[in-house]
MDTraj code that builds the backbone (N, CA, C; nanometers):
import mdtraj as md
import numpy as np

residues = "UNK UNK UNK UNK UNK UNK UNK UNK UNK UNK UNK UNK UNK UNK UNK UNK UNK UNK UNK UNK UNK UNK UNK UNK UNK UNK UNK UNK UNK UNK UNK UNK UNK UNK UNK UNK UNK UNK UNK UNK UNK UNK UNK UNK UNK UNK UNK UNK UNK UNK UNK UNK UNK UNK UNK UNK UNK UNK UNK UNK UNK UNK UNK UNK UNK UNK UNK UNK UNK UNK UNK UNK UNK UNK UNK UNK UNK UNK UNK UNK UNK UNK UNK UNK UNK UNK UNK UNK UNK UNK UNK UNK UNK UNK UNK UNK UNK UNK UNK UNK UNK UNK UNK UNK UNK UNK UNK UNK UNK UNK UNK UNK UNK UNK UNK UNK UNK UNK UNK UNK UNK UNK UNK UNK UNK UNK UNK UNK UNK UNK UNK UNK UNK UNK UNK UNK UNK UNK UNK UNK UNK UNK UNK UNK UNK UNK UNK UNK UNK UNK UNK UNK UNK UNK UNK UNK UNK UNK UNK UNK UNK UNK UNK UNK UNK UNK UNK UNK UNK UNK UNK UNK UNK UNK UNK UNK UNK UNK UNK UNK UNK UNK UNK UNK UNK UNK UNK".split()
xyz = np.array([
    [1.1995, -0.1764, 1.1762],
    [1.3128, -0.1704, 1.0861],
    [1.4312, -0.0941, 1.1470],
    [1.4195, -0.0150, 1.2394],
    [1.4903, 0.0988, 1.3184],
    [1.5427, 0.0575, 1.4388],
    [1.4751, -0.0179, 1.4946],
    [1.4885, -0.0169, 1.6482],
    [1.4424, 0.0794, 1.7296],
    [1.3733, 0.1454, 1.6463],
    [1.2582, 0.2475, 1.7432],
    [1.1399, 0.2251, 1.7538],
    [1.0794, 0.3137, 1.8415],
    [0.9243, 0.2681, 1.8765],
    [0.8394, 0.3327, 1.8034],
    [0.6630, 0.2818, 1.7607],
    [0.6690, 0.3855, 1.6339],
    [0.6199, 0.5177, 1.6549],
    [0.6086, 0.5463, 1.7749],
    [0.5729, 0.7122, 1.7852],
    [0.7164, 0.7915, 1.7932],
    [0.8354, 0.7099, 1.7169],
    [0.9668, 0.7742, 1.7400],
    [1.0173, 0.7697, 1.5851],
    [0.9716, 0.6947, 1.4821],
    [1.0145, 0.6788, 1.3873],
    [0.9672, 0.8673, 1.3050],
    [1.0625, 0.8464, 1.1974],
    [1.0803, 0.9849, 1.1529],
    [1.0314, 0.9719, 1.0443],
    [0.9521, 1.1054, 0.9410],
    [0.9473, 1.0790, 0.8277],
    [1.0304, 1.0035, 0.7381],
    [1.1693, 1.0500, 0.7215],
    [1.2854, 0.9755, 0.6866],
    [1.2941, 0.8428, 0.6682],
    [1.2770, 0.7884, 0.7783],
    [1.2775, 0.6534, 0.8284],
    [1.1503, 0.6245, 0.7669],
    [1.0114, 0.6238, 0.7857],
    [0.8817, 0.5893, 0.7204],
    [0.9180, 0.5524, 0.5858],
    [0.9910, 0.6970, 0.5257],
    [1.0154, 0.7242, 0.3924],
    [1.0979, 0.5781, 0.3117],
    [1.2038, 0.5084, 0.3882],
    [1.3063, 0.4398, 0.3429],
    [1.1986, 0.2765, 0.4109],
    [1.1743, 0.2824, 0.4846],
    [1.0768, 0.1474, 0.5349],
    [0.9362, 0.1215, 0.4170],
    [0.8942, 0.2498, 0.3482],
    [0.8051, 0.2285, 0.2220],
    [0.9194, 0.1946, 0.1038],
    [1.0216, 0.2330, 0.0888],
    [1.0532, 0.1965, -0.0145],
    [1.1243, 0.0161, -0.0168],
    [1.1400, 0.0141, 0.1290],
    [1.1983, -0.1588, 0.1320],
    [1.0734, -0.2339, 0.1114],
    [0.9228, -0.2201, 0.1747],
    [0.8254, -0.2897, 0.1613],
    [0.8028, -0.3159, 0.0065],
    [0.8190, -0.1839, -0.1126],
    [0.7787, -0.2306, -0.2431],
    [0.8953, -0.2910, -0.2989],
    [1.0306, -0.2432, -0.2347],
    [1.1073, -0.3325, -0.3134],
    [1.0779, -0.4700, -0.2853],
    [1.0355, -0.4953, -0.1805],
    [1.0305, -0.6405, -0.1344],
    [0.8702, -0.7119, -0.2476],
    [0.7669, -0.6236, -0.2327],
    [0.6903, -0.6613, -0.2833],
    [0.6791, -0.6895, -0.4567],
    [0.8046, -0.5818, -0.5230],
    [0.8309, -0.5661, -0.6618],
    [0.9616, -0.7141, -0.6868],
    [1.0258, -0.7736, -0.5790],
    [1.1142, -0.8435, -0.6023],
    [1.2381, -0.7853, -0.6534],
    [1.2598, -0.6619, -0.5915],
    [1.3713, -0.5887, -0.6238],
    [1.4820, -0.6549, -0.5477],
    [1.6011, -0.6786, -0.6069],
    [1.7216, -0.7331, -0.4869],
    [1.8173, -0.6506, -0.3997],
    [1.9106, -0.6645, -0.3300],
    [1.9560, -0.5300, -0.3122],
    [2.0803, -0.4400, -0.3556],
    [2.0959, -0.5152, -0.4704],
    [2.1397, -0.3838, -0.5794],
    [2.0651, -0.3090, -0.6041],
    [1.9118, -0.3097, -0.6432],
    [1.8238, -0.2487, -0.6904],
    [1.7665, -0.1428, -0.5676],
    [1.7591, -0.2166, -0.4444],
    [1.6602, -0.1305, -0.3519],
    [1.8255, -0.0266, -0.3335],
    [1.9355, -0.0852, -0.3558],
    [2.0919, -0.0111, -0.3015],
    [2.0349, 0.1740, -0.3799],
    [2.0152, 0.1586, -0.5232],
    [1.9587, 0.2792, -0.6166],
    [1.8928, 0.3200, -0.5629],
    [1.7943, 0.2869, -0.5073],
    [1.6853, 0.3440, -0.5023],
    [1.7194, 0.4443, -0.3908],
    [1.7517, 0.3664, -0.3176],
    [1.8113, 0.4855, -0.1426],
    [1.8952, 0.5421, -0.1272],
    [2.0455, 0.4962, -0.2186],
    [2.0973, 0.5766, -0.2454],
    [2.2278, 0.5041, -0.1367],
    [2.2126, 0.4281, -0.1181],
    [2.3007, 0.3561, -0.0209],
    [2.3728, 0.2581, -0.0605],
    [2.4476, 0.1800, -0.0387],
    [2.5447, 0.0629, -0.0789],
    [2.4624, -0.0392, -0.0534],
    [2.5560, -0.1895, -0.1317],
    [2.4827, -0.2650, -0.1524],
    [2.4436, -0.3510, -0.0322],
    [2.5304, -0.3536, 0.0642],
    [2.5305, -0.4218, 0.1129],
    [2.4924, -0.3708, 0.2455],
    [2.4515, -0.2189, 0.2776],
    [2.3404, -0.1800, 0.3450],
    [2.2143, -0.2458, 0.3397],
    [2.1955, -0.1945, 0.1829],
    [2.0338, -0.2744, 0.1055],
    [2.0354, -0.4144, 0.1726],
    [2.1459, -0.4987, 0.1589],
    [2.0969, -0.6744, 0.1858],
    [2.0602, -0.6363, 0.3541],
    [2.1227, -0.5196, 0.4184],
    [2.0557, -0.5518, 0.5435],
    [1.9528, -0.5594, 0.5976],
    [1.9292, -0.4233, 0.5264],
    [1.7822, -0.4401, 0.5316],
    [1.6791, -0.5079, 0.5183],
    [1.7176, -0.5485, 0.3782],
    [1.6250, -0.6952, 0.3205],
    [1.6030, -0.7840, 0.3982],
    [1.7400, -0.8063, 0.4575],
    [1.7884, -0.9315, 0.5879],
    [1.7213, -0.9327, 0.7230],
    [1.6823, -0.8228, 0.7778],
    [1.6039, -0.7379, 0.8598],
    [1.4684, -0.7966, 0.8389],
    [1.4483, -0.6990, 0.7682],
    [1.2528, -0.6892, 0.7713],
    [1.2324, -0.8863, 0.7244],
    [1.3180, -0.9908, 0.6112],
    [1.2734, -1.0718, 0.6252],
    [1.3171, -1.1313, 0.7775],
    [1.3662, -1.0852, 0.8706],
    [1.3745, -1.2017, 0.9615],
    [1.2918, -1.1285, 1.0975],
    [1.2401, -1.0028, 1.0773],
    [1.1168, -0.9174, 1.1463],
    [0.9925, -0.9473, 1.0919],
    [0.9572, -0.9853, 0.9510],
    [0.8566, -1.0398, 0.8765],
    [0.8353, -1.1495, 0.7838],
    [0.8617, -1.2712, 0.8392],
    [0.8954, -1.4170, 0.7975],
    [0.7552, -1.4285, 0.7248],
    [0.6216, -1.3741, 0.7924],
    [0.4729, -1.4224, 0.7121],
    [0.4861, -1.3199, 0.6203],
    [0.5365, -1.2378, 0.5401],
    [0.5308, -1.2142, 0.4219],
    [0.5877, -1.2523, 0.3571],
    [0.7166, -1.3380, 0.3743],
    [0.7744, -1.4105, 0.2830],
    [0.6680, -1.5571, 0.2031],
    [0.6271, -1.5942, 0.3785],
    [0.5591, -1.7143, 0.3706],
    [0.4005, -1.6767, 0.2696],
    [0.3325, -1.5586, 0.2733],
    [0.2346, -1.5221, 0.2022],
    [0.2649, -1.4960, 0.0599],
    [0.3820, -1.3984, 0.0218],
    [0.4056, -1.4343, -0.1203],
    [0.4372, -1.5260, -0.1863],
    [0.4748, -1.6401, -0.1130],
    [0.5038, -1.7761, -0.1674],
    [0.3742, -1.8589, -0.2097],
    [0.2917, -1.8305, -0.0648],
    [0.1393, -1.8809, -0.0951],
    [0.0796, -1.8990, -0.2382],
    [0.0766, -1.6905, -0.2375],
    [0.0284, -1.6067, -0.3677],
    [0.0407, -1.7053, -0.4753],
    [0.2123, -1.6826, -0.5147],
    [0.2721, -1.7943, -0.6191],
    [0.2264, -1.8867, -0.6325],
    [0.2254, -1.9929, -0.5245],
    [0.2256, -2.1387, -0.5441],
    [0.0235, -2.1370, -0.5713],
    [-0.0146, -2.0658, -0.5224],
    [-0.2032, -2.1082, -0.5786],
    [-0.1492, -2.0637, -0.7012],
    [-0.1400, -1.8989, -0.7732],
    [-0.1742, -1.8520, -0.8650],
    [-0.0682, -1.9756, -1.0013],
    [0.0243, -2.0524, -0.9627],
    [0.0789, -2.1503, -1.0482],
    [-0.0308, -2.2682, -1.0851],
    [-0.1014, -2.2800, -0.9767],
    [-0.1962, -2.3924, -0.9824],
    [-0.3319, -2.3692, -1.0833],
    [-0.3829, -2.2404, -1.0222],
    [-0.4719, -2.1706, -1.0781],
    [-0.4765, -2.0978, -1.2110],
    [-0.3805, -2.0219, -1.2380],
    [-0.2979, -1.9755, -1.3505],
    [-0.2993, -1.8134, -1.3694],
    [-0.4140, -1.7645, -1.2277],
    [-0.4349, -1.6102, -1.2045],
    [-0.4595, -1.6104, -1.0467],
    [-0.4370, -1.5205, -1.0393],
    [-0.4773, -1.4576, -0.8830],
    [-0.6100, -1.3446, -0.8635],
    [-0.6302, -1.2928, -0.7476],
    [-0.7421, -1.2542, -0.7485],
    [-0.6956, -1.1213, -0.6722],
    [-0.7766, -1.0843, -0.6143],
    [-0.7445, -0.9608, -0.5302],
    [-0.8496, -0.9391, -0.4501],
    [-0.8440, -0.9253, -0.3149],
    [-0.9005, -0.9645, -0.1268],
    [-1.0748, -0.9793, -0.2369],
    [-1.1136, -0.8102, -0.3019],
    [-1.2335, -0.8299, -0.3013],
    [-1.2941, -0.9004, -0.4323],
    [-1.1975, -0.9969, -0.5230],
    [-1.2401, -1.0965, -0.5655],
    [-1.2312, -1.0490, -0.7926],
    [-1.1275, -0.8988, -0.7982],
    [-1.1311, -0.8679, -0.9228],
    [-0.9694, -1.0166, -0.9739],
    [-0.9961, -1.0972, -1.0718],
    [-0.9205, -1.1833, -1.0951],
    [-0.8032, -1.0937, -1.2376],
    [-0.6908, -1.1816, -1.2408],
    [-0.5888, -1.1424, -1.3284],
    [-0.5277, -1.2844, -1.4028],
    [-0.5311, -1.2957, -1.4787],
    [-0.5100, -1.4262, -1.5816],
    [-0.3075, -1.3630, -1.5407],
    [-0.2231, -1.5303, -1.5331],
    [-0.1029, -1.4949, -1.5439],
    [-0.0507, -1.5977, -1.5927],
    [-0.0119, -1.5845, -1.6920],
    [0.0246, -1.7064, -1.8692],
    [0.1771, -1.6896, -1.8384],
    [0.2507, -1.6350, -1.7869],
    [0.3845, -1.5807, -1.7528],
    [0.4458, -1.7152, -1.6116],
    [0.3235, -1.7313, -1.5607],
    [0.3736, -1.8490, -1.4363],
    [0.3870, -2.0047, -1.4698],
    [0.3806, -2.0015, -1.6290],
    [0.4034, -2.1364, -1.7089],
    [0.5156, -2.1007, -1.8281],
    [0.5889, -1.9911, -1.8345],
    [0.6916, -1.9779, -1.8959],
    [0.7984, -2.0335, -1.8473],
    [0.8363, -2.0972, -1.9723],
    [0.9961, -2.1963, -1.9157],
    [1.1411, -2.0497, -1.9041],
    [1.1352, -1.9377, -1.9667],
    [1.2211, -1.8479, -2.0106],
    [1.1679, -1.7694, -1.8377],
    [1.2684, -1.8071, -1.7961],
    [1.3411, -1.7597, -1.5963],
    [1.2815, -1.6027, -1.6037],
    [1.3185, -1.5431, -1.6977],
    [1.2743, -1.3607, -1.7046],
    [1.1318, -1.3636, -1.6892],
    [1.0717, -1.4254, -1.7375],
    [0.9320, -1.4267, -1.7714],
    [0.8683, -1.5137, -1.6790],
    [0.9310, -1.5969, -1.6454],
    [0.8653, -1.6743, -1.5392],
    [0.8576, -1.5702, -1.3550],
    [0.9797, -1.5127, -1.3882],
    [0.9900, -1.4553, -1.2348],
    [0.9346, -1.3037, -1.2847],
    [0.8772, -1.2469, -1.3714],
    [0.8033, -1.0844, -1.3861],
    [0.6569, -1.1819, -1.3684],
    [0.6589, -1.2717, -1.3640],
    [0.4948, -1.3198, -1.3272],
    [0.4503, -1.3675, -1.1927],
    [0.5672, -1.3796, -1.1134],
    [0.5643, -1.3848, -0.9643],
    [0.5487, -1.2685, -0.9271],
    [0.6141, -1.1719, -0.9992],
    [0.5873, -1.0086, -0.9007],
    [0.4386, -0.9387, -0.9748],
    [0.4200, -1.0275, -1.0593],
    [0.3025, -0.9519, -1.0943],
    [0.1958, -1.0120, -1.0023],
    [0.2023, -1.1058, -1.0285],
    [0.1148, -1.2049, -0.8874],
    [0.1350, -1.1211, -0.7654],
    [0.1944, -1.1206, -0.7039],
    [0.1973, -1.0551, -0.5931],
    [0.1750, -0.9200, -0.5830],
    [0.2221, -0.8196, -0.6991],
    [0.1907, -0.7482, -0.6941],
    [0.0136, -0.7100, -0.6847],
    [-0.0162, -0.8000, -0.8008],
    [-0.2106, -0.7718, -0.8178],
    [-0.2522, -0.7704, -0.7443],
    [-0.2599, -0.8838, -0.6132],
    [-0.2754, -0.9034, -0.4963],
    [-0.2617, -0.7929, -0.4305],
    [-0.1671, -0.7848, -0.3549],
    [-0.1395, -0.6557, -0.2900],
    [-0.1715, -0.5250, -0.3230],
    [-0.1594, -0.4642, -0.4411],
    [-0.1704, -0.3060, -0.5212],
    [-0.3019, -0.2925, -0.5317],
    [-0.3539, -0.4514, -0.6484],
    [-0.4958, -0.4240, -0.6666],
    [-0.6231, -0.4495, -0.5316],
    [-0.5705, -0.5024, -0.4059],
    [-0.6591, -0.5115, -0.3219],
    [-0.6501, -0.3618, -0.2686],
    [-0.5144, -0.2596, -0.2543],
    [-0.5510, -0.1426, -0.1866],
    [-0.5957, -0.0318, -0.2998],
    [-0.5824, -0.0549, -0.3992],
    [-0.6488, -0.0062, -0.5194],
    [-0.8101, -0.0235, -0.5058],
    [-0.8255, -0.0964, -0.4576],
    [-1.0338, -0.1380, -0.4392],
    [-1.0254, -0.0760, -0.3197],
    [-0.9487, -0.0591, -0.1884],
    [-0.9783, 0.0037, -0.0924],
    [-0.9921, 0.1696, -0.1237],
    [-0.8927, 0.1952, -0.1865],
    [-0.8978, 0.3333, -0.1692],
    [-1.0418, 0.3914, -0.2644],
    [-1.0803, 0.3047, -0.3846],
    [-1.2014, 0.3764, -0.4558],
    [-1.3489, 0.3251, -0.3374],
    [-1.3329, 0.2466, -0.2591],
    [-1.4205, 0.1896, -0.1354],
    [-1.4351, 0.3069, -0.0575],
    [-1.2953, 0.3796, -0.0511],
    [-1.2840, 0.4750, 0.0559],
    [-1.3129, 0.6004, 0.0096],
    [-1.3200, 0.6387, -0.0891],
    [-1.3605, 0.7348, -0.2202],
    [-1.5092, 0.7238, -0.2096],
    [-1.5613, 0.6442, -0.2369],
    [-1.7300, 0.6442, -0.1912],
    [-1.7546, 0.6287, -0.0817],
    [-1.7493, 0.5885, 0.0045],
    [-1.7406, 0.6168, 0.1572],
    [-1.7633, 0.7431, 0.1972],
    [-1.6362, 0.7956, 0.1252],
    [-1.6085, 0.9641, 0.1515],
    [-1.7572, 1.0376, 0.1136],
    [-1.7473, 1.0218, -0.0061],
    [-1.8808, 1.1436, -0.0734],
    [-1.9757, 1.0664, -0.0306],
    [-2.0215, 0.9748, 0.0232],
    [-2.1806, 0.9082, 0.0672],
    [-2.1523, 0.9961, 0.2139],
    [-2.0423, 1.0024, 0.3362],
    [-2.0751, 1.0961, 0.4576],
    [-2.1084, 1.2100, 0.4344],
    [-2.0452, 1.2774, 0.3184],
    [-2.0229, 1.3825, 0.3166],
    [-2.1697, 1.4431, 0.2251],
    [-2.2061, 1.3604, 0.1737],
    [-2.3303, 1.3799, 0.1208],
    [-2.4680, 1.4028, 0.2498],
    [-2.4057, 1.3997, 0.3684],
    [-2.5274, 1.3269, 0.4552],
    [-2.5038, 1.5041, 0.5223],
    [-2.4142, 1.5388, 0.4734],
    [-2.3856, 1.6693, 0.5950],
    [-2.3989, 1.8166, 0.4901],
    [-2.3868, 1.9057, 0.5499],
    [-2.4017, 2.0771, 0.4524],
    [-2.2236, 2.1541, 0.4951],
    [-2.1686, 2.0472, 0.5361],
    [-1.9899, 2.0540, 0.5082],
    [-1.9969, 2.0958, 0.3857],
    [-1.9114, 2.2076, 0.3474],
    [-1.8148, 2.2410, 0.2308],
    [-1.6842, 2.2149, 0.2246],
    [-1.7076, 2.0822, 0.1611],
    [-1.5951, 2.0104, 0.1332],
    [-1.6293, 1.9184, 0.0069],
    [-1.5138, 1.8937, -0.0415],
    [-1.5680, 1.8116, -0.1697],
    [-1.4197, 1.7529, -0.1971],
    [-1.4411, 1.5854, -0.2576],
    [-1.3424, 1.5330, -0.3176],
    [-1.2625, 1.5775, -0.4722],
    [-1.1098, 1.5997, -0.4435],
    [-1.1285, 1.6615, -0.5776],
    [-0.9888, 1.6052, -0.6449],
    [-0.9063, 1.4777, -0.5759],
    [-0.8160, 1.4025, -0.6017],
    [-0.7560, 1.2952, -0.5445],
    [-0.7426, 1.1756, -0.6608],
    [-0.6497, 1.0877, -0.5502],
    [-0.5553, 1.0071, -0.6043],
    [-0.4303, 1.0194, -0.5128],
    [-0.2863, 0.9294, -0.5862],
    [-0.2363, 0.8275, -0.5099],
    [-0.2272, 0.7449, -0.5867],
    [-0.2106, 0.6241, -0.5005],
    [-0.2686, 0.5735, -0.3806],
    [-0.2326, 0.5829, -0.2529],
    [-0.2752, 0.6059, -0.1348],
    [-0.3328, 0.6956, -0.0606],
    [-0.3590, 0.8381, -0.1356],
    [-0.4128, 0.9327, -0.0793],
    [-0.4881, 0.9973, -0.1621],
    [-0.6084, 1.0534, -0.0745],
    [-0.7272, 1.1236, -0.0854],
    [-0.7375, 1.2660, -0.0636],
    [-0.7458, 1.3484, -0.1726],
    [-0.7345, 1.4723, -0.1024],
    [-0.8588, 1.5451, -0.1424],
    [-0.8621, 1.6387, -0.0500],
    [-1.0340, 1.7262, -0.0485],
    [-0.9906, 1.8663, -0.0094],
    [-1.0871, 1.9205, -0.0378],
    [-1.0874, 2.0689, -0.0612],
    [-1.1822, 2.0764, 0.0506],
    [-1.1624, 2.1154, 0.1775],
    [-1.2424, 2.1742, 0.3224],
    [-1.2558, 2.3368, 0.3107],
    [-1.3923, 2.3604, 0.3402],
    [-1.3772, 2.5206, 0.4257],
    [-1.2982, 2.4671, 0.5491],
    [-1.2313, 2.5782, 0.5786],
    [-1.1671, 2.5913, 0.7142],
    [-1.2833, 2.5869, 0.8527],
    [-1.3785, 2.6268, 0.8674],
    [-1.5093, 2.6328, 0.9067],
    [-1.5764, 2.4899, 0.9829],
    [-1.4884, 2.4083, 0.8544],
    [-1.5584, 2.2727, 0.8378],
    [-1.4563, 2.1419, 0.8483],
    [-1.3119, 2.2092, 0.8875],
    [-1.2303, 2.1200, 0.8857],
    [-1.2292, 2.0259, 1.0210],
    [-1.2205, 2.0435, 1.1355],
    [-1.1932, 1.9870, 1.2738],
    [-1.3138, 1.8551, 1.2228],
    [-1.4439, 1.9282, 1.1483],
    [-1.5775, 1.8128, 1.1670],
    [-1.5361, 1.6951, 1.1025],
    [-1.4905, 1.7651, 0.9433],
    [-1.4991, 1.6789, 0.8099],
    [-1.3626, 1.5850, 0.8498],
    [-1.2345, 1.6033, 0.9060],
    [-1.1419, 1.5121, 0.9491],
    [-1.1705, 1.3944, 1.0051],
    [-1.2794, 1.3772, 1.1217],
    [-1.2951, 1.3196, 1.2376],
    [-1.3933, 1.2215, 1.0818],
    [-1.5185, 1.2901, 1.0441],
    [-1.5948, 1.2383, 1.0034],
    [-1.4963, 1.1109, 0.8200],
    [-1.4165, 1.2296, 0.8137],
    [-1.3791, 1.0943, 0.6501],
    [-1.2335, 1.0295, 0.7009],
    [-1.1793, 1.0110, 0.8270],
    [-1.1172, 0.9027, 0.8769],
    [-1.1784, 0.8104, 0.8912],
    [-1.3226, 0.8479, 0.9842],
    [-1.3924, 0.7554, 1.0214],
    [-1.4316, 0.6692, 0.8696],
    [-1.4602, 0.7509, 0.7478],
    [-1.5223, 0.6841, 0.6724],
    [-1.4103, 0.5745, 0.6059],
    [-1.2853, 0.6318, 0.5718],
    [-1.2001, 0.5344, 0.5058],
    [-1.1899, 0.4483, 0.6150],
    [-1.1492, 0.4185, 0.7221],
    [-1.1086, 0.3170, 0.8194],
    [-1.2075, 0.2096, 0.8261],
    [-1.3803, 0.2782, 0.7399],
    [-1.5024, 0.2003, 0.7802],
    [-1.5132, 0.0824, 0.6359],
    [-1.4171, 0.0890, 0.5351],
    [-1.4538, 0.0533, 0.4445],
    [-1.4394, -0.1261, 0.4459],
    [-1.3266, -0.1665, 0.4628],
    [-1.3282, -0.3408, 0.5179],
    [-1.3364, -0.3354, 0.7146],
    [-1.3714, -0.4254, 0.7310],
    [-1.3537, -0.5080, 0.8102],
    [-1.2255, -0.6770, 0.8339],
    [-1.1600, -0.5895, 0.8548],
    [-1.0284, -0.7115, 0.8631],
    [-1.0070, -0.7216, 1.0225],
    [-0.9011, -0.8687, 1.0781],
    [-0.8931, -0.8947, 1.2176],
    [-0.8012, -0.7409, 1.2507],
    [-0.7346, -0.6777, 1.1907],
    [-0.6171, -0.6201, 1.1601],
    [-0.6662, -0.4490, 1.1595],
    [-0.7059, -0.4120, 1.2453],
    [-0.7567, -0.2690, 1.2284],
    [-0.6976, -0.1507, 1.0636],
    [-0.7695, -0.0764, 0.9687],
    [-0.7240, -0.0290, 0.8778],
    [-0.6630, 0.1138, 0.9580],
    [-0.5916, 0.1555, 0.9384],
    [-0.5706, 0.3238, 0.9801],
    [-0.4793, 0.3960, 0.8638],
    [-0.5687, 0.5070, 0.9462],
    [-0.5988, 0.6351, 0.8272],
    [-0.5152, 0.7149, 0.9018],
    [-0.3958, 0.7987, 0.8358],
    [-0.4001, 0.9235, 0.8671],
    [-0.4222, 1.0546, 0.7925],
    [-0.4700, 1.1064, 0.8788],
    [-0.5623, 1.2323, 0.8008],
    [-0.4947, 1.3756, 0.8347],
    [-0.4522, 1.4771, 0.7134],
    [-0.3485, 1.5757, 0.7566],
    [-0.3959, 1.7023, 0.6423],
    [-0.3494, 1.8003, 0.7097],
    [-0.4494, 1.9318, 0.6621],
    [-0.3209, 2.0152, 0.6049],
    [-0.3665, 2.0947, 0.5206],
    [-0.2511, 2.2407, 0.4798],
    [-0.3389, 2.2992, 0.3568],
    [-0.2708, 2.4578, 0.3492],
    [-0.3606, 2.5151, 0.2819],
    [-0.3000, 2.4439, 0.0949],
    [-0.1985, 2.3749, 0.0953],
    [-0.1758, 2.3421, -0.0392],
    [-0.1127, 2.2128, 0.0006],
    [-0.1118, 2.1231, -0.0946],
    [-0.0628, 1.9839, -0.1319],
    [0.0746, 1.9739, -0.0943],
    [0.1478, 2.0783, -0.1170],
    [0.2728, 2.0354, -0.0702],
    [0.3176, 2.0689, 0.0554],
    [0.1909, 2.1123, 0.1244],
    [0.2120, 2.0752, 0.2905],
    [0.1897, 1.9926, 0.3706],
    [0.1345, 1.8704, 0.2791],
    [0.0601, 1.7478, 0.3344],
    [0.1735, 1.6588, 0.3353],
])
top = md.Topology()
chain = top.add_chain()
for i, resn in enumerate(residues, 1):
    res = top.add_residue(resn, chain, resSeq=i)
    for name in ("N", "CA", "C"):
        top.add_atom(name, md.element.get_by_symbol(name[0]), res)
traj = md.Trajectory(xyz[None], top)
C-alpha cells in the first residue's frame, strides 16, 4: 500500500492499511474510509484505487461470495458455520447491498472468528501439557492475551505462537505475532 518493504512499514502505516482492508471488506466508499482516517476524499479513492489494482483477487473473491450466496441464499464460513441472507433477494438497493457486506462480511469475520476460538483451545490444550504459569484470561477480536510468569515467558511465547499458527492448515502460511508488556497497553 506504501511502497515499502514490509520489514519497513510502520505501525502508522499497518494502522491505516487495517482500516482500508475493512473498509473494503464493510463496502465503505471513500467518503466513508475519507472519516475514518481523517483524510480527504479523494486521498481515500486512492487508496481504494491502490490496493484494488495491488489486489484484483479480492475484488474477484467478494464477487464470488455474492454471486454463490445469491444462488444459495446464505453463505458459510471456511469451517462450514452457515448464515441464511433473505436481504440478497430484496428489490429495495439499501437492503439488497447491506446483504452483500453481510455476505462477505460472515465469510471473512466469521471464518477468523472460528480461528481465533481454534486458537484459544489450542492455547490451553499446550499449555495444559506444561507446569508454565500462565493462563488465558482474554480475547478481542484478533488478539489473545495471557497472563505469563516472567520465569515462563521466553518458553510460553515460542510454545502458543506455535499453537495459534497450528490451528488450520491453508496453502498460505497463518502468522502470529506474539508481544509481551507488563500491562495491555503496552502491547
Amino acid at each position: 500500500m506504501f511502497g515499502v518493504g514490509i520489514d519497513q512499514v510502520t505501525y502508522e502505516q499497518r494502522q491505516v492499511a487495517k482500516k482500508i482492508n475493512f473498509s473494503i471488506l464493510y463496502g465503505l466508499s471513500a467518503f466513508g474510509l475519507s472519516k475514518d482516517l481523517g483524510i480527504g476524499v479523494s486521498e481515500a479513492r486512492t487508496y481504494l484505487d491502490r490496493y484494488q489494482a495491488q489486489y484484483p483477487r479480492v475484488f474477484a473473491w467478494m464477487d464470488e461470495v455474492i454471486a454463490k450466496a445469491r444462488i444459495a441464499g446464505y453463505v458459510r464460513t471456511h469451517l462450514g458455520r452457515k448464515r441464511q441472507l433473505p436481504e440478497l433477494f430484496e428489490a429495495n438497493k439499501t437492503l439488497f447491498q447491506q446483504g452483500c457486506r453481510l455476505a462477505i462480511n460472515t465469510v471473512a469475520q466469521g471464518t477468523a472468528a472460528e480461528l481465533v476460538k481454534l486458537g484459544m483451545i489450542a492455547v490451553y490444550n499446550a499449555l495444559a501439557t506444561t507446569k508454565l504459569q500462565a493462563i488465558l484470561i482474554l480475547q478481542v477480536h484478533d488478539e489473545v492475551i495471557l497472563e505469563v510468569a516472567n520465569q515462563d515467558l521466553a518458553h510460553a511465547k515460542g510454545m502458543i505462537q506455535h499453537a495459534l499458527e497450528s490451528v488450520i492448515d491453508w496453502d498460505i502460511p497463518l502468522t502470529v505475532g506474539v508481544h509481551d508488556g507488563s500491562s495491555w497497553d503496552e502491547l
